[in-house]
C-alpha positions in Angstrom: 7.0 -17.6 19.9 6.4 -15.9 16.7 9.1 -14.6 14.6 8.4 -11.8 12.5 10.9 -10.8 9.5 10.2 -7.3 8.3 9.3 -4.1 10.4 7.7 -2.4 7.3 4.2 -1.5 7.6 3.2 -5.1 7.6 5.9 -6.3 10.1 5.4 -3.5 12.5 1.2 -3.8 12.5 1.5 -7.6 13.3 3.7 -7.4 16.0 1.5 -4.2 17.7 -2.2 -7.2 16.9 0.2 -10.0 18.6 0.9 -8.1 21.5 -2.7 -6.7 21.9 -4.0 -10.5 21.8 -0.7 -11.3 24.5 1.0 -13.5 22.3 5.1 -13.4 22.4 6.6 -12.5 19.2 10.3 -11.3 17.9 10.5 -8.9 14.7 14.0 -8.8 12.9 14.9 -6.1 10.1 17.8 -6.4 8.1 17.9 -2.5 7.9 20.3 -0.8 10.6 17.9 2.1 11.5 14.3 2.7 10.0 14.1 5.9 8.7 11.1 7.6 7.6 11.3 6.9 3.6 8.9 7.1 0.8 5.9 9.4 0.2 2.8 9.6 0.0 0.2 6.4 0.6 -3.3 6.2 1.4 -5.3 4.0 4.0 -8.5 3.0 3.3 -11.0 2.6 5.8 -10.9 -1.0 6.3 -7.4 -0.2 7.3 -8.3 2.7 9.3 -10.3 0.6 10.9 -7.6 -1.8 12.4 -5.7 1.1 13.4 -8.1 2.9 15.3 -8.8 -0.6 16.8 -4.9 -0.5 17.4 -5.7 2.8 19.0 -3.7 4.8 16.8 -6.9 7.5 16.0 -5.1 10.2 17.4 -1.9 9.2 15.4 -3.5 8.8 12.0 -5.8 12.7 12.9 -1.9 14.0 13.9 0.3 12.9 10.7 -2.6 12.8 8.1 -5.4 14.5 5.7 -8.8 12.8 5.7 -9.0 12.1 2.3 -12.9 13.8 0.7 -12.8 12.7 -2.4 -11.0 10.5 -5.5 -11.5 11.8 -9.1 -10.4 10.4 -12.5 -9.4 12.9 -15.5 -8.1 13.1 -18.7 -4.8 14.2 -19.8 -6.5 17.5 -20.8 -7.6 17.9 -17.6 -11.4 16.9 -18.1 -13.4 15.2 -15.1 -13.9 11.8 -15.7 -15.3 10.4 -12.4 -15.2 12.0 -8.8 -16.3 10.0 -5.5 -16.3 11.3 -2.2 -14.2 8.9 0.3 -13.9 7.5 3.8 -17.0 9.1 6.0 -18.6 11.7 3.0 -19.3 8.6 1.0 -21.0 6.5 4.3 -18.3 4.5 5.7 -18.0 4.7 9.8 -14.2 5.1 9.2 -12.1 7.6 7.4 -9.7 7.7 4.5 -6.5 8.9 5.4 -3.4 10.2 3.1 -0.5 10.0 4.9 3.5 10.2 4.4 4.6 6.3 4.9 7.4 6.8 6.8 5.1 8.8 9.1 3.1 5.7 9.4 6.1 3.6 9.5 7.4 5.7 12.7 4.1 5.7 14.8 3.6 1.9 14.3 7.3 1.5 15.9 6.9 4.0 18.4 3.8 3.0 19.5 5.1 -0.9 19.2 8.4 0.3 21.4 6.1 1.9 23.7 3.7 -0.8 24.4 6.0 -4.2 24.3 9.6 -2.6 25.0 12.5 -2.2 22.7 13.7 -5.6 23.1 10.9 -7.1 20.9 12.6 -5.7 17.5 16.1 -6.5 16.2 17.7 -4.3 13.6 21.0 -5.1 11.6 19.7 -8.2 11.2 19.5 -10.2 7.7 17.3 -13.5 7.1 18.4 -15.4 4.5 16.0 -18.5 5.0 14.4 -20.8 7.1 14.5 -24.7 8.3 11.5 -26.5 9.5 12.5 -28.7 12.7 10.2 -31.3 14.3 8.6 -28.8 17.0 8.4 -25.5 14.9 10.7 -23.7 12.2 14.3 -22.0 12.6 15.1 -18.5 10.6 18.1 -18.6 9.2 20.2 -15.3 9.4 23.0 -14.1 7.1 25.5 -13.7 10.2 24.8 -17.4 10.8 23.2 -17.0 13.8 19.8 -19.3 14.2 16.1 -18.1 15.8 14.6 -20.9 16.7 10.2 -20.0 17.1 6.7 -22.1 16.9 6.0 -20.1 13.2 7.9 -17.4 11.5 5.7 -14.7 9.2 7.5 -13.2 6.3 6.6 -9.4 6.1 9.9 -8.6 4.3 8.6 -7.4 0.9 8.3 -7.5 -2.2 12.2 -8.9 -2.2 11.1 -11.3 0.6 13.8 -13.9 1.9 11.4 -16.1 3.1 9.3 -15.7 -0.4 12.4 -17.1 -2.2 13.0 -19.8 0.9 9.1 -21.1 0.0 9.1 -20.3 -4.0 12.5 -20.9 -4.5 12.1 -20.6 -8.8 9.8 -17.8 -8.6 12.7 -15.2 -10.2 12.3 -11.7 -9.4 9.2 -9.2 -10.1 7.6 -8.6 -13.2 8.0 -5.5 -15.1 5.3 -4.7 -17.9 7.3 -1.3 -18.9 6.0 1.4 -16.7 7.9 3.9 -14.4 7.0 5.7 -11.6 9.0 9.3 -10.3 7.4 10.4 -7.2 8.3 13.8 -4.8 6.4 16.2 -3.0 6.4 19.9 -3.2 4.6 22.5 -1.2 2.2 23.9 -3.2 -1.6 25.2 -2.7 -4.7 22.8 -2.6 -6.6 21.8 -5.6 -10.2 21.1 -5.7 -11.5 22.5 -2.4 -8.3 20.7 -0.7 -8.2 17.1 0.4 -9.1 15.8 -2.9 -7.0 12.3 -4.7 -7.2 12.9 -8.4 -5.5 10.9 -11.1 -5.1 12.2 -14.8 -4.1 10.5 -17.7 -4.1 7.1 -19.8 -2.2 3.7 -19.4 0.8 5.4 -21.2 1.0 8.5 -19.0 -0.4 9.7 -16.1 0.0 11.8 -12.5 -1.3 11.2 -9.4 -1.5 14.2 -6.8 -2.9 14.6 -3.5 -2.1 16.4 -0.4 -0.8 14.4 2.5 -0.6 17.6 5.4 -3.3 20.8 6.4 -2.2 24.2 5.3 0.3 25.9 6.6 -0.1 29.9 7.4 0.3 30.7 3.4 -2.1 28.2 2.8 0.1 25.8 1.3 0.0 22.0 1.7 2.5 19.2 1.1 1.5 17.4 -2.4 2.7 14.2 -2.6 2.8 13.6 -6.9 3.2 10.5 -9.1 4.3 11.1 -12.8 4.1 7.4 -14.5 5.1 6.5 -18.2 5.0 3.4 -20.0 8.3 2.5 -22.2 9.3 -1.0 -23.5 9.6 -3.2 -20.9 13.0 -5.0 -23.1 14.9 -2.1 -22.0 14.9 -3.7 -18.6 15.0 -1.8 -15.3 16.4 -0.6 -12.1 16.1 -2.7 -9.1 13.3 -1.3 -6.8 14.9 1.4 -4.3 12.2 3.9 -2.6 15.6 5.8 -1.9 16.8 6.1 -5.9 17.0 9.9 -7.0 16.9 11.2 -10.1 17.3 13.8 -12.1 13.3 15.8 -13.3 14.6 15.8 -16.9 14.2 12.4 -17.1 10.5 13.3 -17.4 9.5 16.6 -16.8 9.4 17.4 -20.5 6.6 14.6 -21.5 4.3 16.5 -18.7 5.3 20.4 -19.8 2.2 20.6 -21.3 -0.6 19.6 -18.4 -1.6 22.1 -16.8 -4.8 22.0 -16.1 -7.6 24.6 -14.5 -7.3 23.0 -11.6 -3.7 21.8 -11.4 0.0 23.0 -12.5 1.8 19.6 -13.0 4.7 21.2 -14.6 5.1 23.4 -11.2 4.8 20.2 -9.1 7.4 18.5 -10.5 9.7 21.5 -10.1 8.7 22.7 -7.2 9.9 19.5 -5.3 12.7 19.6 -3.5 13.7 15.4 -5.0 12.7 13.8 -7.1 12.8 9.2 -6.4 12.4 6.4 -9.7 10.6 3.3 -9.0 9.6 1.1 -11.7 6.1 -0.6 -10.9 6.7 -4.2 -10.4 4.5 -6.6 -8.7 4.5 -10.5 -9.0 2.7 -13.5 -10.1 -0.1 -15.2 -7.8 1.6 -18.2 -6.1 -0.3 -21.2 -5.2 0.2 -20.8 -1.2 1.4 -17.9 0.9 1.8 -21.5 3.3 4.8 -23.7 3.8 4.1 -25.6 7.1 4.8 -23.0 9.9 5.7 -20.4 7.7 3.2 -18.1 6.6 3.7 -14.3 4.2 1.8 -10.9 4.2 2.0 -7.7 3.0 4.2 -7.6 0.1 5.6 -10.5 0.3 2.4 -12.1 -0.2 1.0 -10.6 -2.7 3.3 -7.0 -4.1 0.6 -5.3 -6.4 0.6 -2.5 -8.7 0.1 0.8 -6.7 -3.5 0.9 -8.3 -6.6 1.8 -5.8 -4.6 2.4 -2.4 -4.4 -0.8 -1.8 -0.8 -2.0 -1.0 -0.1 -0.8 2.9 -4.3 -0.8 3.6 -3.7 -4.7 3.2 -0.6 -5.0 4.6 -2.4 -3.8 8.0 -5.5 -6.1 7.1 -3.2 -9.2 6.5 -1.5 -8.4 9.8 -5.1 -8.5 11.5 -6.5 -11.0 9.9 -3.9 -13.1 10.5 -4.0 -12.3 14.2 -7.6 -13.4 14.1 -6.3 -16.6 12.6 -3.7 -16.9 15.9 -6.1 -16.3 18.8 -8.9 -18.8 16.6 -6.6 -21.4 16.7 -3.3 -20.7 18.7 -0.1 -20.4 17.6 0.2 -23.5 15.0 0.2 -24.4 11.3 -3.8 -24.6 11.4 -4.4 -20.8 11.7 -1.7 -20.3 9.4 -3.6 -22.1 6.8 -6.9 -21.1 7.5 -5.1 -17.6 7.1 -4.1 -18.4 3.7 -7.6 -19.8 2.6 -9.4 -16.6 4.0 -6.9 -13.9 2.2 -4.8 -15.7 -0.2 -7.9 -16.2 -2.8 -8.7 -12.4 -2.7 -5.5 -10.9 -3.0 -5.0 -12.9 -6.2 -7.8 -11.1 -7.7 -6.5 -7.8 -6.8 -3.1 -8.2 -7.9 -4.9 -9.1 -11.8 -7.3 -6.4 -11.6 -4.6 -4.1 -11.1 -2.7 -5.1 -14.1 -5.5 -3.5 -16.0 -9.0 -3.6 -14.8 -8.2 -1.6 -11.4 -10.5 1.2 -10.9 -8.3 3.5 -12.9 -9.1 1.7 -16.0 -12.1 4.2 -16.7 -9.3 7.1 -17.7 -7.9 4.3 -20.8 -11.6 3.5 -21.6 -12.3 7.3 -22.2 -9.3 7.6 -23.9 -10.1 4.9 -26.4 -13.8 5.8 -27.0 -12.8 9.3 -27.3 -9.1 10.5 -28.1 -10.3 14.6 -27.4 -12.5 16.7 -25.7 -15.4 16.1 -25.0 -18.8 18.3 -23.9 -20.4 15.8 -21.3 -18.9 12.6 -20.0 -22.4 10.8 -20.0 -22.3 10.8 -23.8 -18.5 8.7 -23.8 -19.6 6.6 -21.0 -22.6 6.9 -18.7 -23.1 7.0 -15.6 -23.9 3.4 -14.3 -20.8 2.2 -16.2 -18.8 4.5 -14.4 -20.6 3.4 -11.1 -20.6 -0.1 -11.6 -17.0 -0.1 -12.1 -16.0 1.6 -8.9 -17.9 -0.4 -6.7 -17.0 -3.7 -8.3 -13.3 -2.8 -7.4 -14.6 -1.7 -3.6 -15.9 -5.6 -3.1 -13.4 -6.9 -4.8 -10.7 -5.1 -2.4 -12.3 -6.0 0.4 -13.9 -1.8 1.8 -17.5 -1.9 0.0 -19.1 0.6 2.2 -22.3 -2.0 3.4 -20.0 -4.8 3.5 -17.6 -2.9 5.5 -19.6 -1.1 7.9 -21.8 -4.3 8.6 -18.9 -7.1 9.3 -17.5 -8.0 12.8 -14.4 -6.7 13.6 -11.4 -9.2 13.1 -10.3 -8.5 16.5 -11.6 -5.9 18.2 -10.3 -2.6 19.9 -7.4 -2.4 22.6 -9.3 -2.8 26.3 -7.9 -0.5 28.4 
């Protein structure tokens, strides 16, 4: 038995790869109900991939945009760099922006569907685990003990099990920068199912559309306004359901409104407004304590740079699977899970810190604070390239690399 602590994104995909490869498996949440919260998230292919292999293509078409293209731009409003995504730049699988508690509710209702209601407990709180001689027990906060062969900690970025295996770890770094996030219905921007991010490392927005048109043709924007402040003033506890008031920061954006986009209307336009300060933590040695393995965000919580955070979470969860039906149930896959992922994700998780693929809007910035006549003559071309595609390997979705490997598990026989 596998027991499975989280029913987040990373929770919920692993249980739908154990049941596809017929191996029994318990999730618990320490939430009473999942409801649909957050925004707006994007899957990359190599996530779409596992999804449509989960059979959720008609899901993903139903509560998402195909994402066409990503676009970097000054605060002035001035194109940086623009790539078309998912199957206009070659890839065999889309991009998708979706609303994550969208996601969240087709993985449980297709999970609920497939292996019954009884395979998910809500209400229910780990605090811990014990490792006995044959497997590991979860503890749970009413006291109660589940007893299974391995337990997988997908409880994020506050993981119990986390603090259980890296008990002196402390909670998430905070290098200063906050995040307000809403949605608002407003109309398409750059030929519609465009990603575009604006800005420098101090301030930014993030904007894409995460639903069609509706019969005025208006879309639901999901919208990020990020600034940097001293990180000694401290900060909030992370809470996807904190709302605030726009004045907070509305005024340091009053002034971007671009050709292309109104950023002052977005922010007012939406009907509220959530905080989240951008946190992530330090690589740790081992995601690995005997038979007790993490993934998602309690692996490895990242700044939200390159759409990367719930893609791997759904990766993890297959990868991991693969690990399972390689080597059964046991401490060995577990480890040879860790030694396949772990390394990666450590990368990531520094490259985001600074070097992400949104690093090209600071290096404009710096080589030229104004505007400018053609961005060839601030940075050419091939930088610009180079830079993107280093970030795509490093991620794991390179388009050749991508479209060439064997799939981790395989598609749903029906």
């Amino acid at each position: 038995m596998v027991i499975v602590v989280g029913a987040g994104i990373a929770g919920l995909s692993l249980g739908l790869t154990l049941h596809q490869l017929g191996i029994a498996f318990r999730i618990v949440e320490s939430a009473g109900e999942l409801r649909p919260l957050g925004v707006g998230i994007n899957l990359q292919p190599n996530a779409v991939r596992e999804l449509f292999d989960l059979g959720l293509a008609d899901e993903l078409e139903r509560i998402g945009v195909r994402t066409r293209q990503y676009g970097f731009y000054t605060r002035r409003g001035q194109e940086i760099w623009v790539e078309p995504r998912g199957t206009w730049a070659g890839y065999r699988w889309p991009q998708y922006s979706v609303h994550r508690g969208a996601l969240q509710v087709v993985l449980h209702d297709a999970l609920v569907t497939r292996a019954g209601s009884g395979c998910l407990r809500l209400g229910v709180a780990a605090v811990g685990y014990r490792h006995t001689g044959d497997g590991v027990t979860l503890l749970l906060a009413s006291g109660e003990q589940i007893h299974g062969d391995v337990v997988i900690g997908a409880d994020g970025i506050h993981s119990a099990v986390r603090g259980t295996m890296h008990p002196d770890e402390g909670q998430p770094v905070w290098a200063g920068a906050t995040l307000w996030r809403g949605t608002t219905l407003a109309q398409p921007f750059l030929g519609g199912a465009a990603m575009a991010l604006a800005g420098n490392d101090r301030q930014r927005v993030v904007a894409y559309p995460i639903s069609g048109t509706d019969r005025a043709g208006l879309a639901t924007i999901n919208w990020i306004a990020e600034l940097r402040v001293d990180p000694l003033d401290g900060y909030h506890r992370e809470d996807w359901t904190r709302r605030v008031d726009r004045a907070r920061f509305a005024p340091r954006f009053r002034e971007w409104t671009f050709d292309w986009l109104d950023v002052p209307a977005l922010i007012a336009g939406a009907d509220t407004v959530y905080e989240y300060p951008m946190v992530d933590r330090d690589p740790v040695a081992t995601w690995v304590e005997g038979s007790v393995a993490l993934i998602g965000d309690a692996a490895h919580p990242t700044y939200p740079v390159g759409s990367n955070g719930a893609s791997q979470a759904i990766v993890d969860a297959r990868e991991l699977g693969a690990c399972l039906r390689a080597h059964g149930v046991s401490r060995r896959a577990l480890a040879e899970f860790d030694e396949r992922v772990r390394p990666r994700m450590e990368r990531v998780i520094l490259a985001n810190r600074g070097r992400g693929p949104d690093a090209v809007m600071q290096m404009v910035e710096d080589r030229c604070d104004g505007p400018f006549e053609r961005i060839d003559e601030v940075i050419p071309h091939a930088e610009l390239a180079a830079h993107a595609a280093r970030y795509k390997a490093l991620a794991g979705f390179s388009i050749d690399e991508l479209n060439a490997r064997p799939a981790l598990i395989g598609p749903i026989v029906t």
